[in-house]
N, C-alpha and C positions, 0 to 999 in steps of 0.2 A: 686733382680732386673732382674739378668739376666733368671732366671728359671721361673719370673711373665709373661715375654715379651716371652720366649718360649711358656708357655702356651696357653698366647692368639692367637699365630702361629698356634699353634695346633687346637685349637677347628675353627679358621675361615677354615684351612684344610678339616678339617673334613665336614664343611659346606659347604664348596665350589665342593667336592667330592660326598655329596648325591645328591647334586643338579644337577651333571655332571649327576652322576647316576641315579634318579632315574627321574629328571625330574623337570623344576619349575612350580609351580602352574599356571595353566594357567587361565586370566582374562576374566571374562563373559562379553559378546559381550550387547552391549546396545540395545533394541527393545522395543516393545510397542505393544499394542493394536491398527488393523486400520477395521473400520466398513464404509463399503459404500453398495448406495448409502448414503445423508444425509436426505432426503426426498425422502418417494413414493406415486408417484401419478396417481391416475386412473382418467382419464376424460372420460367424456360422458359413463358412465356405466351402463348398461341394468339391470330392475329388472328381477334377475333368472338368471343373467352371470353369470359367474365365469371370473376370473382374474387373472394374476401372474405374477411378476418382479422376480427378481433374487438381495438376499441381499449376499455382499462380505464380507466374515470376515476371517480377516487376524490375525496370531500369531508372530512379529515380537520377541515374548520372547526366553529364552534359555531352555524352558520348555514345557511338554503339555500344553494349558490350553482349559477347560471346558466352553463353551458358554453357558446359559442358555434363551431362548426367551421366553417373555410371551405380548400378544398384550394387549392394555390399549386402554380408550376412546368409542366415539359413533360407531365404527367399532368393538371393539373386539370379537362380536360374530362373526361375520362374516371373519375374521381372522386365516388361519391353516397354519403349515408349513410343509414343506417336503422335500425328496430326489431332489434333481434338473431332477434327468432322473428317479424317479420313484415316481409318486405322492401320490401311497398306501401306502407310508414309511413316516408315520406321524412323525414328530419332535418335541419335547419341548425342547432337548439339544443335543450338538454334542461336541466332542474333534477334535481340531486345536491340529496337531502335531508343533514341534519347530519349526520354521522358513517357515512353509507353509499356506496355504488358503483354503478355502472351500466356496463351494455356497450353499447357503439354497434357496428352493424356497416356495416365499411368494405368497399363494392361497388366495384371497379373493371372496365368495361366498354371493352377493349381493342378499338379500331376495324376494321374489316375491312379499310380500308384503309391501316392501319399499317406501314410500315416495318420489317423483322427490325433491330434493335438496343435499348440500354438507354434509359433514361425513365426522369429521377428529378422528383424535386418531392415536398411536402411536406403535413402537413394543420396548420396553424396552431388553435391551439386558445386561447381567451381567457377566463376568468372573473370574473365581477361576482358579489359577495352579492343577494339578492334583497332586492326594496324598495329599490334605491338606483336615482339616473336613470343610462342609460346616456352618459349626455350625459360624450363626454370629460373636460369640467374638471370635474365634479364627482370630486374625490379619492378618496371612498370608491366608485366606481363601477370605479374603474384596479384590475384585481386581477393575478393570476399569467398569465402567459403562455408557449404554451410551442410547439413546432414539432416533431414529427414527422416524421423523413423516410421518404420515400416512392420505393421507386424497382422496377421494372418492366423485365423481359428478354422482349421480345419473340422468338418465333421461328417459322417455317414448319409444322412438324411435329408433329399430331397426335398426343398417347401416351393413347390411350383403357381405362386401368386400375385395379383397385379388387382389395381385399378383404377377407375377413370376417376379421375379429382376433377374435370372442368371441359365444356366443350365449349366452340364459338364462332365465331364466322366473319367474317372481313365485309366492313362498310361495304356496301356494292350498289352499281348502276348498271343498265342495260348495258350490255356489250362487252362487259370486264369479265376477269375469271376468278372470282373469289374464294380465298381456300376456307372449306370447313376442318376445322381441327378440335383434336381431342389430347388432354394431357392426359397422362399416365404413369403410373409409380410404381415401381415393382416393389412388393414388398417379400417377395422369396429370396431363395438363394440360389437362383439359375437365373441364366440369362430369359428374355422374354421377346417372342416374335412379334410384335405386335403389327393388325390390321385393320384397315378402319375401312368399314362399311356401312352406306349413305341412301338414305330412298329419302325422295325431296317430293313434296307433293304442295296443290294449292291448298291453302286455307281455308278457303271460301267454297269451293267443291268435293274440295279431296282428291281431286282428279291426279293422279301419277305423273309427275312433268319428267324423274331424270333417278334414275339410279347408279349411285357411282361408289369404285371400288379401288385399293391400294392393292388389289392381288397379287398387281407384277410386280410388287416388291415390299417387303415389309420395312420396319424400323427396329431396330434392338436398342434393348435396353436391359441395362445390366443390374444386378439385384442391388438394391439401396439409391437408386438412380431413378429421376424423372426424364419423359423425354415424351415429345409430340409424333401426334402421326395424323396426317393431315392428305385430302385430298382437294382435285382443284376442279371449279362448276363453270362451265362454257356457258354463258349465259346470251350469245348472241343472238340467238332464235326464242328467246324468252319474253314475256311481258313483263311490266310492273307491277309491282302488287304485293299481298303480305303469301307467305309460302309458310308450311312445315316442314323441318328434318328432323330425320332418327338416326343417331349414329350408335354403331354397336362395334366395339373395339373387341377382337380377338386373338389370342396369343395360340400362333402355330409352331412353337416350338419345341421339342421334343415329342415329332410323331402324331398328336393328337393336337386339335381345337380346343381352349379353353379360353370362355366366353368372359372378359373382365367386366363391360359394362357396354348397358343402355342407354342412352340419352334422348330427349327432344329439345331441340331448340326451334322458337317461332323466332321470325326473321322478316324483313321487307327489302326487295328491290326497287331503288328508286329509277326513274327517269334521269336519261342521259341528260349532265350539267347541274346535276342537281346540290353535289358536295366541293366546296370549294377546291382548289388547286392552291397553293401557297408554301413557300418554300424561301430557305436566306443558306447563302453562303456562308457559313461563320468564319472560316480560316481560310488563308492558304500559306503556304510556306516552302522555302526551300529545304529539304531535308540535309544536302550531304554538301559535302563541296567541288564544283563543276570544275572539272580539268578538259583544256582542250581534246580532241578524238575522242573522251567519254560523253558518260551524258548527264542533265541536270535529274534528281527527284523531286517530282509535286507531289505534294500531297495539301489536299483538298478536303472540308469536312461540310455535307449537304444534308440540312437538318429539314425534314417535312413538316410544315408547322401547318396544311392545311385536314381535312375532313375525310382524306380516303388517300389510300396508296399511289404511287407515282413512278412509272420507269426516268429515273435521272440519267442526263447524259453531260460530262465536262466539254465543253470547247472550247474555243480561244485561239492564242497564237503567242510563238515566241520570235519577240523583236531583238536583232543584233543592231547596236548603235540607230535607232529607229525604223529599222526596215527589218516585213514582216521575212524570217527567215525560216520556221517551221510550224505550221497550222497544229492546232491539239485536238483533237476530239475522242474518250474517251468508250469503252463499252459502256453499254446502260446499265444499270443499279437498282435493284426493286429497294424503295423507299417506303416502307410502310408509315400511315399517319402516325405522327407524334412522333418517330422515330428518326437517328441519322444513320448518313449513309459515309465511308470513307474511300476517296479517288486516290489510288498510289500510282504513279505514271509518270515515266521515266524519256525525256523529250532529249535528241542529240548534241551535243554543243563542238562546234567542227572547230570552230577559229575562236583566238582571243580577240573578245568583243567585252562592250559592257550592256549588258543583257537584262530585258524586260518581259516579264510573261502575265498576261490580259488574259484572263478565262471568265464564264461565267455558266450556271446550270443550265440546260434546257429542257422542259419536263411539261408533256402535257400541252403546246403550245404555250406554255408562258417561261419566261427569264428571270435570273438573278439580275441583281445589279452586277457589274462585272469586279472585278479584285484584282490587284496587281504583285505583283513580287519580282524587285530585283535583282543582280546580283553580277559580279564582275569575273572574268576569266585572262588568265594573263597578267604581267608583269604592268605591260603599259596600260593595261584596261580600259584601250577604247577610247573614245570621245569622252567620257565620263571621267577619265583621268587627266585630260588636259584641259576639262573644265575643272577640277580640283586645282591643278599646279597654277593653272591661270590667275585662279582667284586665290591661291595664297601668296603669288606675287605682286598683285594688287595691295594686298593688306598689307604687306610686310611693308614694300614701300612707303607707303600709308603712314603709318606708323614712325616709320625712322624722318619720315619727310616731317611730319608734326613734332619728333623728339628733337630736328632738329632748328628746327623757329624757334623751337622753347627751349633752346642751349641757354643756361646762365651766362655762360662768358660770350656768347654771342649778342645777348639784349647787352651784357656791361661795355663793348666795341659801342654800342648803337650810343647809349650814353654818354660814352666819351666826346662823339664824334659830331652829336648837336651839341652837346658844352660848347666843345672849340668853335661851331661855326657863327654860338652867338658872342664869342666873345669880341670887342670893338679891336681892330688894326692900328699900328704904330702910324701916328702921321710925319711921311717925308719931305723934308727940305730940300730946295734950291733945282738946281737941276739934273746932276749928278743923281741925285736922289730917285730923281724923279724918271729919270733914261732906267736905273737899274729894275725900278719897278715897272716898267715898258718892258723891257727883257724879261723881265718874272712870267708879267703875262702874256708876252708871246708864244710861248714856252709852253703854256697851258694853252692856249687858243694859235696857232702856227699861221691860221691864216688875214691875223690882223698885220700891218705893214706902219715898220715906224715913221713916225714923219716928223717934221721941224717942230708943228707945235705942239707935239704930243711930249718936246722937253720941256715944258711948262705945265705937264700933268699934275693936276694935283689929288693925290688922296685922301 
């Protein structure tokens, strides 16, 4: 009874110490699949436009997962997707990493020889986890699916128009290049070339300091869509001081100039050091899971918390079992104030090691505090696993060595064993008596030696 109920001590022991040690299972976080908008719709659409919204698709799962688009209905030829900032970068599928979002941009290319009336149909949207086959009957490959509708108003009539909603100009110091920009809306139903053109002069004289121009390239923007168009002011040969600019934004497309808007904006250059530098690392993490010959994913989120913009740069190093085994230094990041910035950067992992990665920003002459992230490769995982197994055979013993001091039937032996030794001895007579108790304790002591008088021993 009492050695069954030891046992059970023992093994919840032992349970209760891997779990110290090595860790409890940690629970998968609930998410989902979120696709917006629910409806895209184009009105008053020119035959021979082109068109484009922005669809959101979001991965609230604990995993990659695989989006697949494919457009359905009287629309689908006329239907492509792509990069949001680069439209040569044709899409049929994209990977949403775990707990982030992506925009697709949805192009619709209205025929020249289209019909004036409406065009609906759909973008059918379908998700798999990654790592699974996309082979229908495998079960864990069937994920959320979802239909977007789609629907398109043709019509005859040209509205070729736009305007400027806002211009502005980036905190600046002597030496920096701060961009002047202007937003813009198209309010037609043709796309719109827009170019922004800039005469910057002093305030205080009027004098002409810098005239500058986007001619070698415009911005488009598609009708029902905002979009900036911005140029950049070399300011190294400039003083400090207050300055004026004019911006006048111009849509060159379709053959002819047509002027959307004027602006002035007054503005100061300060002296160099004049706007703080200030900056925090908020994250790092490992994205994926590091297999020897592959490599680890960092990702890194560098948030500008000071007064003007910042080229950021990640460095650091990755340590295998504490020795520095690949340096990190990242491309630089324009960080504007207030804003962040995200490092994705993908560092080699050659051997099973247990592995450390030490980065921190460097921006401007000044540093983050540094961040660390670890993470194990391999079965034996390095130094880091045989300080785990070390210490959970520490414990274990631990454990059974204290359950068994504290054995019931172990204190009830100890019991017994001071009873008997206070209890008083039978007193022997004569001499006989007395030799056999000589032989007793010889017997227990071997090297006492009997002698004549010792048959006169009395107890």
């Amino acid at each position: 009874m009492a050695t069954s109920r030891v046992a059970r001590l023992v093994v919840t022991a032992v349970a209760l110490a891997c779990t110290s040690v090595l860790g409890a299972p940690s629970a998968r976080a609930e998410g989902g699949i979120g696709i917006a908008p629910a409806k895209l719709t184009f009105d008053d659409a020119l035959r021979g436009g082109s068109y484009s919204t922005t669809l959101i698709l979001e991965n609230g799962e604990a995993s990659d997962v695989e989006f697949s688009l494919e457009p359905a209905g009287d629309i689908a030829p006329w239907v492509s997707f792509t990069e949001p900032d680069d439209r040569s970068q044709m899409l049929t599928s994209l990977t949403v990493r775990a707990g982030d979002r992506a925009d697709v941009r949805v192009q619709v290319n209205v025929p020249n020889d289209a019909a004036n009336g409406a065009y609906t149909g759909s973008v059918n949207v379908l998700s798999r986890s990654v790592g699974t086959s996309p082979d229908p009957g495998n079960a864990a490959a069937v994920g959320l699916g979802a239909s977007v509708d789609v629907s398109v108003a043709v019509t005859g009539t040209e509205h070729r128009q736009g305007l400027v909603t806002d211009v502005a100009i980036d905190k600046a110091e002597v030496g920096m290049r701060p961009r002047l920009l202007a937003r813009v809306a198209n309010t037609g139903n043709v796309g719109i070339d827009a170019v922004l053109a800039v005469a910057i002069t002093e305030a205080a004289t009027g004098r002409a300091v810098a005239l500058l121009g986007s001619s070698e390239g415009f911005f488009p923007v598609d009708p029902g869509q905002q979009g900036e168009v911005f140029v950049a002011w070399d300011t190294t040969d400039q003083r400090a001081g207050d300055y004026l600019a004019t911006l006048t934004v111009v849509d060159r497309a379709g053959g002819s100039e047509l002027v959307l808007g004027t602006h002035e904006l007054a503005f100061r250059l300060e002296p160099r050091g004049t706007f703080t530098r200030r900056g925090d690392l908020e994250a790092l993490q490992v994205v994926n899971q590091p297999e020897r010959g592959g490599s680890a994913r960092l990702r890194a989120r560098f948030v500008n918390t000071g007064e003007i913009e910042t080229q950021a740069v990640l460095v650091g190093g990755l340590y295998a079992d504490g020795e520095l085994v690949e340096p990190i230094e990242s491309q630089p990041l324009l960080a504007r104030a207030g804003t962040g910035v995200v490092f994705d950067i993908a560092v080699p992992v050659r051997f099973d090691a247990q592995y450390r990665v030490e980065v921190r920003v460097s921006f401007d002459g000044e540093q983050t505090p540094m961040r660390t992230a670890v993470f194990r490769v391999g079965a034996s995982g390095g130094s880091g696993a045989v300080v785990k197994g070390i210490a959970l055979a520490v414990s274990v013993f631990a454990v059974v060595g204290v359950l068994f001091v504290a054995s019931p039937s172990r204190q009830r032996r100890r019991r017994q064993r001071k009873r008997a030794r206070l209890q008083p001895r039978p007193v022997l007579v004569g001499a006989r008596a007395a030799r056999r108790e000589a032989q007793r304790r010889l017997r227990r002591r071997p090297w006492l030696r009997l002698t004549k008088e010792r048959d006169h021993l009395r107890v």
